[in-house]
C-alpha positions as CSV (number, residue, x, y, z in Angstrom):
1,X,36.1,130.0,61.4
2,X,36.0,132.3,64.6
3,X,34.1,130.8,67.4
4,X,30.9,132.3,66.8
5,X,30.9,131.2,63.6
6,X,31.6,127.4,64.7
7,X,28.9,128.0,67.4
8,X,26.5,129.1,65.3
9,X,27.4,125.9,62.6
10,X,27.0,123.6,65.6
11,X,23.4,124.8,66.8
12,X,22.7,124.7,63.0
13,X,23.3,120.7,63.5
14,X,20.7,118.6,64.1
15,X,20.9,116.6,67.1
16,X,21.5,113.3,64.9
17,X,24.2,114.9,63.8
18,X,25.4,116.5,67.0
19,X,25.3,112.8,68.7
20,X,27.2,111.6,66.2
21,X,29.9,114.0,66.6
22,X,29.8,113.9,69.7
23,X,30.7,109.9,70.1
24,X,33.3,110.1,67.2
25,X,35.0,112.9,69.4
26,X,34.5,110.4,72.5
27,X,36.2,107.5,70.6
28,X,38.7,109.7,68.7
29,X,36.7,108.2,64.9
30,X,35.7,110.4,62.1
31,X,32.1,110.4,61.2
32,X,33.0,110.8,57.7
33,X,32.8,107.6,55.6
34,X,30.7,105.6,58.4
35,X,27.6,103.4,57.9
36,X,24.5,103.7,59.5
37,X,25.1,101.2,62.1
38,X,28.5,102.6,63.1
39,X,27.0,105.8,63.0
40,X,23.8,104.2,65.4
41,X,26.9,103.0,67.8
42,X,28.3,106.6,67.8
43,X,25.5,108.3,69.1
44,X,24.5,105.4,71.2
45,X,27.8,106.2,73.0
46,X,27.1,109.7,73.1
47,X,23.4,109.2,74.6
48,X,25.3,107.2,77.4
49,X,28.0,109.8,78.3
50,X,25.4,112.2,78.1
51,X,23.1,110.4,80.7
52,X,26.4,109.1,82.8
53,X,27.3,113.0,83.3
54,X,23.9,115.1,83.2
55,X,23.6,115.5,86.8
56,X,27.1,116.8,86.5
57,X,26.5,119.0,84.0
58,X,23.4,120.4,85.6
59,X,25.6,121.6,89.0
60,X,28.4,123.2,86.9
61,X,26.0,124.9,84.3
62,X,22.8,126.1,86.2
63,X,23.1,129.3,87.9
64,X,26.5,129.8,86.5
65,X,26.9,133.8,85.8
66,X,28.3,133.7,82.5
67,X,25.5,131.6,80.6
68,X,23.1,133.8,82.4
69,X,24.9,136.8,81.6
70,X,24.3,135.3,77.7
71,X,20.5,136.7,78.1
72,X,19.0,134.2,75.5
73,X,21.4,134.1,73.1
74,X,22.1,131.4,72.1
75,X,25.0,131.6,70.3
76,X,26.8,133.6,73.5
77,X,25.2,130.7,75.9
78,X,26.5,128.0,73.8
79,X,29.8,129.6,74.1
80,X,29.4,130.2,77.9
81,X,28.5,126.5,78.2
82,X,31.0,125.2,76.2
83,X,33.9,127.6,78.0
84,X,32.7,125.5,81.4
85,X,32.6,122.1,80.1
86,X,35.9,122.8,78.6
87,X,37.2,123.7,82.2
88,X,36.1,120.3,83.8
89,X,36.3,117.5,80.6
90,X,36.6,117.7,77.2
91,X,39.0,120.0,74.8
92,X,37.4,122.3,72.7
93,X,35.4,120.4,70.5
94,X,33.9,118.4,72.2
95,X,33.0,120.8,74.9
96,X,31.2,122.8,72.5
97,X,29.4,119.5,70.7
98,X,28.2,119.0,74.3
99,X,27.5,122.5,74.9
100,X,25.1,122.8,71.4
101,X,23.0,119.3,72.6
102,X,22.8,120.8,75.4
103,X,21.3,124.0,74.6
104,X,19.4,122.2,71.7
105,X,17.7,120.4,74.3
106,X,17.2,124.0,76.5
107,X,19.1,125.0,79.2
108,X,15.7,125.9,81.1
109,X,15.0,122.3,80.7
110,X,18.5,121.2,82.2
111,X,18.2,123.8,85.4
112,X,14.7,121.9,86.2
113,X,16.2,119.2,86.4
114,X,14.8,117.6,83.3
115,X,16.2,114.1,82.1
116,X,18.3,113.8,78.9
117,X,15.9,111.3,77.6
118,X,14.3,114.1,75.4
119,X,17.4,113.1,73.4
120,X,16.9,110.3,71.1
């Protein structure tokens, strides 16, 4: 898969699923094979990264010319996102699991300054 393609999987995620992922990249774990309760702890992990970095996030993504070169789409901003997050802390993956909770939750959200505790 090309990198649209796995941007366009990953917004195609839902954000159980994304959280998941997201804390099994964190930890280094697979999601496959895990039980609901190690599955709970992965995206528990993933909530608390999330809320440990948003402000940081916000101040490398908002105003940022490439994601508002993307012009709403989403696929292109995910990719813009991810390209910046990729920069600063996490390899490739991870930076575009981030990058699709991120602009699941909106990015007009984000820039206002919004808390991540939209995501559950």
């Amino acid at each position: 898969m090309n990198d649209r393609e796995v941007a366009a999987h990953a917004l195609a995620m839902t954000q159980d699923e994304l959280l998941a992922e997201l804390g099994a990249e964190l930890t280094g774990t697979s999601t496959a094979h895990l039980k609901d309760g190690e599955l709970d702890d992965l995206r528990l992990r993933a909530r608390n990264w999330l809320v440990r970095n948003w402000d940081a996030l916000r101040k490398l993504i908002c105003g940022n010319a490439a994601v508002t070169a993307a012009g709403g789409d989403e696929v292109i901003e995910l990719l813009a996102v991810a390209d910046l997050i990729v920069e600063v802390w996490l390899q490739k993956p991870g930076a575009l699991t981030v990058g699709a909770i991120i602009c699941k939750f909106g990015l007009n959200r984000l820039c206002a300054g919004e808390p991540p505790t939209g995501i559950r």
